[in-house]
C-alpha positions as CSV (number, residue, x, y, z in Angstrom):
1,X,-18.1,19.4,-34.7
2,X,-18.2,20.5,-31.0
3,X,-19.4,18.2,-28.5
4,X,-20.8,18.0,-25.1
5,X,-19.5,16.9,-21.8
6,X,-22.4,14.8,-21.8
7,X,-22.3,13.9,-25.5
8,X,-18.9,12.3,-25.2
9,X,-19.4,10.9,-21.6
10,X,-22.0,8.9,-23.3
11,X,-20.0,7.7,-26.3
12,X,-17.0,6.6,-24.0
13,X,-20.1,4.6,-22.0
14,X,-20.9,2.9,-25.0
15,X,-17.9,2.0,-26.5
16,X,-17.2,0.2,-22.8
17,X,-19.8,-1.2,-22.4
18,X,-19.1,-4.9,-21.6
19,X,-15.5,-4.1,-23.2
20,X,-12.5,-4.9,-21.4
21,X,-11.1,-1.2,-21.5
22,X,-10.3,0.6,-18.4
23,X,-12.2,4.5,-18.2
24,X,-9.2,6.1,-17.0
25,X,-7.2,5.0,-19.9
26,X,-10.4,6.0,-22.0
27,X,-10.7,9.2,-20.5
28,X,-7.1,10.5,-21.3
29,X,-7.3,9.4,-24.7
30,X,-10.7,11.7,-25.2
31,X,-9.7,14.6,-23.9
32,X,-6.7,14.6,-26.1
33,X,-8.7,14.6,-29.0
34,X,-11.6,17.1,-27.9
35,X,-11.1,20.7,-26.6
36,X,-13.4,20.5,-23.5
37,X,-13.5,23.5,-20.7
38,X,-11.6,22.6,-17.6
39,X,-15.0,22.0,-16.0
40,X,-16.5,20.1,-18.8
41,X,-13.2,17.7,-18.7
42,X,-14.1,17.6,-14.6
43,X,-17.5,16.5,-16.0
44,X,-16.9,14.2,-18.4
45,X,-14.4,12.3,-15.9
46,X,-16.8,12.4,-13.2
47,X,-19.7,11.2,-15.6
48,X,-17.3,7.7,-17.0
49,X,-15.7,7.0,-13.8
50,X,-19.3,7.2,-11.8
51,X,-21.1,5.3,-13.8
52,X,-18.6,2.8,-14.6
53,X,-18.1,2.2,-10.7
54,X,-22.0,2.5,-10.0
55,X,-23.7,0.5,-12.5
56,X,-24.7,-2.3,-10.8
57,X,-27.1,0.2,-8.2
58,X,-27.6,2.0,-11.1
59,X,-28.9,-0.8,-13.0
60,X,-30.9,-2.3,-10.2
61,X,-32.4,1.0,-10.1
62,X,-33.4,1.0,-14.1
63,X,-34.8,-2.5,-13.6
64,X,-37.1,-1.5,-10.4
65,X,-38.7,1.2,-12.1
66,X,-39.1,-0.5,-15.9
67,X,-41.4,-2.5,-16.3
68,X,-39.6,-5.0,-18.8
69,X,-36.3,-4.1,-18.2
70,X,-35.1,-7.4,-20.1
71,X,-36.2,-5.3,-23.3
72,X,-34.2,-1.9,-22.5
73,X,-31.3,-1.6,-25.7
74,X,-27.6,-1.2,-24.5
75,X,-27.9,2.5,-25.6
76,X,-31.0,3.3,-23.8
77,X,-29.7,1.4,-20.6
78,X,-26.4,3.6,-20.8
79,X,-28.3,6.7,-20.8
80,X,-30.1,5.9,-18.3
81,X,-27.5,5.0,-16.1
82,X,-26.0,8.8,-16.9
83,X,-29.0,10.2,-15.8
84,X,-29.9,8.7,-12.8
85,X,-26.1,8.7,-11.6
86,X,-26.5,12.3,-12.1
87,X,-29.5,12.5,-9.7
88,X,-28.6,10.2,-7.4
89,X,-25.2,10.7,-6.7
90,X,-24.0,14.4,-7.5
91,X,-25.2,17.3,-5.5
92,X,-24.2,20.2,-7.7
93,X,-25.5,19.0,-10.6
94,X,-29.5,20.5,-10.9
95,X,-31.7,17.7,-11.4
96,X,-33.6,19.4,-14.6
97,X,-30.5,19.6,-16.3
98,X,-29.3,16.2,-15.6
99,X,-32.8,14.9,-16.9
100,X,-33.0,17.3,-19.9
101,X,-29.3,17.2,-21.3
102,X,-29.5,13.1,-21.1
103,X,-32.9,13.3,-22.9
104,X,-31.6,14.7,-25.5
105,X,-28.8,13.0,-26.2
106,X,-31.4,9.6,-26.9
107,X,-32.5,8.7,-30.0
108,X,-36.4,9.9,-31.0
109,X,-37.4,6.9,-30.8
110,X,-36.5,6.1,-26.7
111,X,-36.6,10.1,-25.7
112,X,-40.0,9.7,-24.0
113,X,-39.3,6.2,-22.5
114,X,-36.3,7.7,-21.1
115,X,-38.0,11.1,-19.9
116,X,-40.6,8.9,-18.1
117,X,-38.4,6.5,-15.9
118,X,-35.3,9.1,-15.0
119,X,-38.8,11.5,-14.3
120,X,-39.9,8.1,-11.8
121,X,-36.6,7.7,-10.3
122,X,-36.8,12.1,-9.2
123,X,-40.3,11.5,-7.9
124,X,-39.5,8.6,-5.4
125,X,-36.5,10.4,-4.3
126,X,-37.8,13.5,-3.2
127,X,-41.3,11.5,-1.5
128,X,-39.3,8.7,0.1
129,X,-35.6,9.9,0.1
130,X,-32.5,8.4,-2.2
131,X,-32.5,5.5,0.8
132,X,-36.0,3.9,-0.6
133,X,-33.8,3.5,-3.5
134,X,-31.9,0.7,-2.2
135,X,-32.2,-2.4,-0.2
136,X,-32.3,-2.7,3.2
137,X,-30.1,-4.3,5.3
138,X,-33.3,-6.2,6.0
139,X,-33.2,-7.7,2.6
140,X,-30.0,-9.5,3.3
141,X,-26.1,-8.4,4.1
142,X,-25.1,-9.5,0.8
143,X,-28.1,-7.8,-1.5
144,X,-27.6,-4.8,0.7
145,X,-23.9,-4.3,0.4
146,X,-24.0,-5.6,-3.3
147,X,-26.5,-2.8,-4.5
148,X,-25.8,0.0,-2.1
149,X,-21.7,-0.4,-3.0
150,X,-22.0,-1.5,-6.5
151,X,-19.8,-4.8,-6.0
152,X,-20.8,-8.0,-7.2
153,X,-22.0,-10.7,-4.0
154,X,-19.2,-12.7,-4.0
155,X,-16.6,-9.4,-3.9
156,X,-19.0,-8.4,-1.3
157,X,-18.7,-11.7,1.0
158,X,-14.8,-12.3,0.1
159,X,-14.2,-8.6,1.7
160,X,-16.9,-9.7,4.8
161,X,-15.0,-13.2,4.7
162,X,-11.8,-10.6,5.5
163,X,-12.8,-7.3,6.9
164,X,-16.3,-8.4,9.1
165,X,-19.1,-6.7,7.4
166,X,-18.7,-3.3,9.4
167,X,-15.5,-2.6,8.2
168,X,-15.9,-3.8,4.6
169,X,-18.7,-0.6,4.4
170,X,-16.5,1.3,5.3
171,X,-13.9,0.1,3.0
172,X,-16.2,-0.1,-0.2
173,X,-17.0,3.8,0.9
174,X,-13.9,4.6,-0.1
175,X,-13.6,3.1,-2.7
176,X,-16.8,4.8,-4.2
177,X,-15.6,8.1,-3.6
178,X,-13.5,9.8,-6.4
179,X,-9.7,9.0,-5.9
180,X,-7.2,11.8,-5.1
181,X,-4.2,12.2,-7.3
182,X,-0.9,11.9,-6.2
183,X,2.3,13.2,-7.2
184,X,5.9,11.9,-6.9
185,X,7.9,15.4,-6.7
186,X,11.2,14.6,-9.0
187,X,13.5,16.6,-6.0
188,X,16.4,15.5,-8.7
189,X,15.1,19.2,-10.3
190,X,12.7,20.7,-7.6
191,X,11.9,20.3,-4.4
192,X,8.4,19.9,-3.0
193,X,8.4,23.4,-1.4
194,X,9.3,25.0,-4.8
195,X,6.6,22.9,-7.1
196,X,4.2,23.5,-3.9
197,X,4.5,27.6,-4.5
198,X,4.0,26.5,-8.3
199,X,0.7,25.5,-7.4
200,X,-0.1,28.4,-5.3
201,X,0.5,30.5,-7.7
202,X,-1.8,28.6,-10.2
203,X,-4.4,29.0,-7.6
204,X,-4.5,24.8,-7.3
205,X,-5.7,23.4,-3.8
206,X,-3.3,20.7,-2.4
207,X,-2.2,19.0,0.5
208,X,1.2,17.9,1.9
209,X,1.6,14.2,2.2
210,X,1.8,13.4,6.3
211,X,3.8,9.9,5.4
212,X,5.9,11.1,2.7
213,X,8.6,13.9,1.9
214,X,7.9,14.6,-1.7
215,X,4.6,13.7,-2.2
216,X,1.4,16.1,-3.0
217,X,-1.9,15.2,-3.0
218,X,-4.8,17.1,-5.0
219,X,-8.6,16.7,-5.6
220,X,-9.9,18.0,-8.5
221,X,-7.6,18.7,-10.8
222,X,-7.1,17.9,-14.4
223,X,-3.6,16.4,-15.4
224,X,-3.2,19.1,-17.6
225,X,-3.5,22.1,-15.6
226,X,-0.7,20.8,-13.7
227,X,2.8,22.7,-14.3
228,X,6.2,21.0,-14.9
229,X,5.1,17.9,-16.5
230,X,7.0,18.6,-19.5
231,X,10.4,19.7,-18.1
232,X,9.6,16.5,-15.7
233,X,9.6,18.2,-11.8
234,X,6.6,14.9,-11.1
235,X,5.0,11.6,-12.0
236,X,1.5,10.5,-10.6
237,X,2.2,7.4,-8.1
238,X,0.2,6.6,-5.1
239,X,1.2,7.1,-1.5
240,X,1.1,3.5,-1.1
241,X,3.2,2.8,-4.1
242,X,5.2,5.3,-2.9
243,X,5.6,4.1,0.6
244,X,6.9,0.7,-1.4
245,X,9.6,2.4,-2.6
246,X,10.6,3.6,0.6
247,X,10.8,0.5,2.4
248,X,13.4,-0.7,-0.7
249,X,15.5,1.7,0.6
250,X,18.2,2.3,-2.4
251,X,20.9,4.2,-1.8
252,X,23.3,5.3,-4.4
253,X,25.4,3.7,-6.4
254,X,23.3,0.3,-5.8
255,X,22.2,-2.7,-8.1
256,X,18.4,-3.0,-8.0
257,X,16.3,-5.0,-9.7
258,X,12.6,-3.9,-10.9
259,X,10.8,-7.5,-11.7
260,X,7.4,-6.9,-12.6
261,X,8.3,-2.5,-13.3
262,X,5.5,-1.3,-15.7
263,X,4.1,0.9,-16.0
264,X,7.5,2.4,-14.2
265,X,6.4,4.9,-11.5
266,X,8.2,2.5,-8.3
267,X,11.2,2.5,-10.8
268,X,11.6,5.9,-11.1
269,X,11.2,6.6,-7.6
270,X,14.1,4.7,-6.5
271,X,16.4,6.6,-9.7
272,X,15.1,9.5,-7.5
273,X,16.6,8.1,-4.0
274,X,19.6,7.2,-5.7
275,X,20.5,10.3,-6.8
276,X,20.4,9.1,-10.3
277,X,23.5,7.0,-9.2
278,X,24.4,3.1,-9.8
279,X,21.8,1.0,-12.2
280,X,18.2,-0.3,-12.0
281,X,17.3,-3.2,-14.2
282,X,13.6,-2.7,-14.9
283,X,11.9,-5.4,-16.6
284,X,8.4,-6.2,-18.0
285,X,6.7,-9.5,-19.7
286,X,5.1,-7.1,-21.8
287,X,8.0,-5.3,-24.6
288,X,5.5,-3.0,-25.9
289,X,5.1,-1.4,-22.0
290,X,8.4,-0.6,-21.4
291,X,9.2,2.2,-24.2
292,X,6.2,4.2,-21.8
293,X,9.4,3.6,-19.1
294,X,12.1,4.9,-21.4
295,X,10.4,8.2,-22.5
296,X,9.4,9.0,-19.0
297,X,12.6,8.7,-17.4
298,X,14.1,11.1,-20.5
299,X,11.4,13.6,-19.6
300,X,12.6,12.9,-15.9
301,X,16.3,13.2,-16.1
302,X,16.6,9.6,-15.4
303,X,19.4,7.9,-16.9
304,X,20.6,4.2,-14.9
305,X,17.0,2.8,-15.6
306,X,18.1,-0.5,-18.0
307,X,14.8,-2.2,-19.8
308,X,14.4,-5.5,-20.7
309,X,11.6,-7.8,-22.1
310,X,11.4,-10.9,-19.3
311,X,9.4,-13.3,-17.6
312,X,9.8,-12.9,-14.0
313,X,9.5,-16.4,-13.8
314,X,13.1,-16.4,-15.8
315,X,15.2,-14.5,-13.9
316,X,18.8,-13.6,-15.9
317,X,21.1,-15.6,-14.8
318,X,24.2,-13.2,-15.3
319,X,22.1,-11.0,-12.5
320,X,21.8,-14.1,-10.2
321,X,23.6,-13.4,-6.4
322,X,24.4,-9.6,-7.7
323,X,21.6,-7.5,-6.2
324,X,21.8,-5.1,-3.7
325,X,18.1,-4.4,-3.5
326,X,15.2,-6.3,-5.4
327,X,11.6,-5.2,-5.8
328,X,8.6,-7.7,-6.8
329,X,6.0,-6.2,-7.3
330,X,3.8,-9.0,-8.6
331,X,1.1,-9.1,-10.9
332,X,-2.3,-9.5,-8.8
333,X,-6.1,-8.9,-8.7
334,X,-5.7,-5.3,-8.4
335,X,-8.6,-5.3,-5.5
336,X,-7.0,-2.8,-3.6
337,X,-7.2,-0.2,-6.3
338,X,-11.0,-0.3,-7.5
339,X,-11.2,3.6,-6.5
340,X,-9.0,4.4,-9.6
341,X,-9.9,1.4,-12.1
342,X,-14.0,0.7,-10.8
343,X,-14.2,-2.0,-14.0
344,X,-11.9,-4.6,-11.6
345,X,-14.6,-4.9,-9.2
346,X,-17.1,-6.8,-11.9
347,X,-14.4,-9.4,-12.5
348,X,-15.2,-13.0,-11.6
349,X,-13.2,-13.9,-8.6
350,X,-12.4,-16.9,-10.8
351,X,-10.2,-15.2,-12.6
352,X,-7.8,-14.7,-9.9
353,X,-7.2,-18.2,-8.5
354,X,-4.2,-18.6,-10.3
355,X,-2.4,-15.8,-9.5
356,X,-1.2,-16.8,-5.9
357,X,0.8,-19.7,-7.8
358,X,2.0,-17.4,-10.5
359,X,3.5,-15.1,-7.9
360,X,4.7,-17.8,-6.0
361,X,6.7,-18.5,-9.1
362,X,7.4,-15.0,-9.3
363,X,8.8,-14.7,-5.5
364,X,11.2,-17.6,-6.1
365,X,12.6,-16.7,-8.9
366,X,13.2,-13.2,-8.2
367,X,15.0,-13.6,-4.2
368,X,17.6,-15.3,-6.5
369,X,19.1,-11.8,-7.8
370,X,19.5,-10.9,-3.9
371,X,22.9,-11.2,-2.9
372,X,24.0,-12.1,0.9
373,X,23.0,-9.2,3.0
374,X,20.5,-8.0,0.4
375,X,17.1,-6.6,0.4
376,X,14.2,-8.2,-1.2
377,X,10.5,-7.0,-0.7
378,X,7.3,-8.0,-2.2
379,X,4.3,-6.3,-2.9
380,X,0.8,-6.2,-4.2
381,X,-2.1,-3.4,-4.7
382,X,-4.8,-5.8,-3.6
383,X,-5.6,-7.2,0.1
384,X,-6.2,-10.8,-0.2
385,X,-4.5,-12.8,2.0
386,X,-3.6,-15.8,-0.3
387,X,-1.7,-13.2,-2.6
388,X,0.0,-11.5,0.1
389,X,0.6,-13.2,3.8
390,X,0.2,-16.8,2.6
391,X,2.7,-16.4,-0.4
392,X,5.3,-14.7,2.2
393,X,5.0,-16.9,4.7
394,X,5.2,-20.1,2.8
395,X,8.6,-18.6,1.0
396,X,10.3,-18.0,3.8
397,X,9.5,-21.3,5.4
398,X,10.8,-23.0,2.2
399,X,13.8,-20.8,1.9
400,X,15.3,-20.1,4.9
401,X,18.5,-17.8,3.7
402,X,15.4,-15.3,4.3
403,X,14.1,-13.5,6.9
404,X,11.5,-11.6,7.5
405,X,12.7,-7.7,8.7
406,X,10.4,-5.2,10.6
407,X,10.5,-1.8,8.9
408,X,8.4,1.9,9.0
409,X,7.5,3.7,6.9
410,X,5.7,7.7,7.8
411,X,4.0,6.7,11.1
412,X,3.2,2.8,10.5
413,X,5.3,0.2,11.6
414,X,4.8,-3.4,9.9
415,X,4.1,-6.3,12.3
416,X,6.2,-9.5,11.6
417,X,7.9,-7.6,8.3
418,X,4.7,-7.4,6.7
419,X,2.5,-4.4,6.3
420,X,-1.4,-4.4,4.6
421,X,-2.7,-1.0,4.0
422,X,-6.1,0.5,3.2
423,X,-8.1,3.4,1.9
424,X,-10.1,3.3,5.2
425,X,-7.5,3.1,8.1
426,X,-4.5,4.6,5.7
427,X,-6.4,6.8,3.1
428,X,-4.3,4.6,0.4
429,X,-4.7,2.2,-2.6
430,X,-5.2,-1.5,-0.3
431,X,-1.2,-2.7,-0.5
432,X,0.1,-5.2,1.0
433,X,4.4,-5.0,1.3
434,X,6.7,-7.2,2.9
435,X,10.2,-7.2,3.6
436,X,12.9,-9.2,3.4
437,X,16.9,-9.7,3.8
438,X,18.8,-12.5,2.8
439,X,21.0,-13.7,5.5
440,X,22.9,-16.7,3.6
């Protein structure tokens, strides 16, 4: 049986709700197994992704306007939240519709409960704007950033704690608007001009990367409209992962090592620089990952990557002192990418405070691969300071065979061999990258 845009976006909602899924990964999945119109696929992602990154305005919304919102069903609450995202937040989308179409997807039972407050929610908009909606900045910095932004208070004062409050709106602007996609051109089969005239032809708006060579940039686009992906001309990595990859700087016929590599994008990017010459030992804690890293570099043309199930922590000792160029890439809280994966923003900072220590552990271990004269550089796609700059610092000050090297990379140079970008100064993923060269 056929099914809606809507209909699906709405069983996708459910099945997340309070799960520990990610939308994107939900997303592809559906629209593999449903035949859905290129826009209706543009609908559906916009639908997930939205109201997975705005549900905790949405829900503040729902809970000013019920009057016991404590008794509002999961169900009900998710439907709601379509609707008034829909409202609220998209422009093209004609306000009947958006009440009408989520209406009916509710059961009998809730369809007029539903129809009244999503009816509430239009009428306050249109006689005292989409601001009245929110809290003021007079209501506190943290209430006001929480709800307008969607992050949880203590996200919200941990950026502030960082960024000042100015620039942490600015950053969680960003992060609420919907990401771009990148590619990685594979110029071992085309170059970016040729895949470029590709697109053209397919009538498929993109833009030229400024800090990169062979990387594209689209907006609205489904991954399967794209051509080449098949005969392997690109992978999808960001221009900050990208940018990571450059500052490794492999060259051919080089030993690198890949510590932390899954999901495989920053491996295959340095195959790519290599000229698919010397070897790159890509390793993952996680066995069942690092098949996804094998059949992408077949489709690629990619054939020095070597996998291998490890523990960064517990480096191979046969490797030890024979690297030219090692990547660590540690595991981290992944606050630098909530534009792509919204569902990290509701996790309790708790969670993290372990992690600096892990990829401490991490750090060590993997600068003993580096030979003398070698490269080593660490990165992260999150911006806070105790997983990037503190861990850095304190390794080189413990192991002084390091030292810290200056580098560029497009038209930013790091200060002190470090580098922190961000999706407000940069127009990137927040990454952190540091490099290093081992001198003894």
């Amino acid at each position: 049986m056929d099914i809606s845009a809507r209909g699906l976006a709405y069983q996708l909602l459910k099945s997340a709700d309070g799960a520990s899924t990610y939308s994107n990964i939900a997303i592809d999945n559906a629209l593999k197994k449903n035949a859905l119109s290129e826009s209706d696929k543009g609908l559906l992602t916009v639908i997930v992704m939205g109201v997975t990154e705005r549900r905790l305005t949405l829900d503040y919304i729902i809970d000013r306007f019920a009057s016991a919102p404590e008794k509002i069903d999961a169900p009900t609450r998710v439907l709601l939240r379509m609707g008034i995202y829909q409202m609220v937040f998209l422009d093209k989308i004609p306000e009947y519709a958006a009440i009408n179409e989520t209406v009916e997807l509710a059961p009998r039972r809730s369809r007029g409960f539903v129809n009244a407050i999503l009816r509430s929610v239009q009428r306050s908009k249109h006689r005292e704007g989409i601001e009245s909606l929110f809290p003021s900045q007079k209501d506190g910095e943290a209430e006001y950033l929480s709800v307008k932004h969607s992050m949880p208070k203590d996200v919200c004062a941990r950026f502030v704690e960082i960024y000042g409050a100015e620039r942490t709106e600015r950053i969680f602007d960003m992060f609420n608007k919907p990401p771009r996609m990148t590619l990685r051109i594979n110029t071992q089969k085309i170059s970016r001009e040729q895949y470029a005239k590709l697109l053209d032809e397919k009538g498929i708006c993109y833009r030229l990367s400024e800090k990169l060579d062979n990387a594209l940039l689209l907006d609205n686009v489904s991954f399967p409209s794209l051509p080449g992906f098949d005969e392997g001309w690109f992978f999808v990595q960001d221009e900050a992962s990208q940018l990571c990859v450059e500052v490794l700087d492999a060259h051919a016929g080089e030993r690198v090592i890949d510590c932390c590599s899954c999901p495989g994008s920053k491996s295959f990017g340095l195959a790519i620089n290599m000229d698919n010459k010397g070897e790159i030992y890509s390793f993952d804690l996680h066995k069942s990952k690092l098949s996804l890293i094998e059949k992408s570099a077949e489709r690629l043309g990619i054939d020095i990557i070597k996998t291998g199930e490890r523990d960064a922590r517990k480096p191979d000792e046969s490797l030890l002192g024979t690297a030219d160029r090692v990547l660590c890439d540690v595991p981290c809280s992944g606050l630098g990418v909530m534009a792509k994966k919204p569902e990290i923003r509701y996790k309790d900072l708790s969670e993290f405070k372990r992690l600096p220590e892990i990829q401490y552990e991490i750090l060590k271990s993997s600068a003993r691969y580096v030979k003398v004269g070698g490269v080593l550089v660490y990165s992260t796609c999150t911006v806070l300071p105790e997983e990037n700059r503190q861990n850095v610092t304190k390794f080189v000050s413990e192991n002084p065979d390091f030292e810290l090297t200056d580098f560029c990379v497009g038209k930013k140079e790091s200060v002190g061999g470090m580098m922190s970008l961000a999706p407000d100064t940069d127009g990137t993923d927040g990454f952190f990258i540091a490099k290093m060269i081992r001198r003894a």
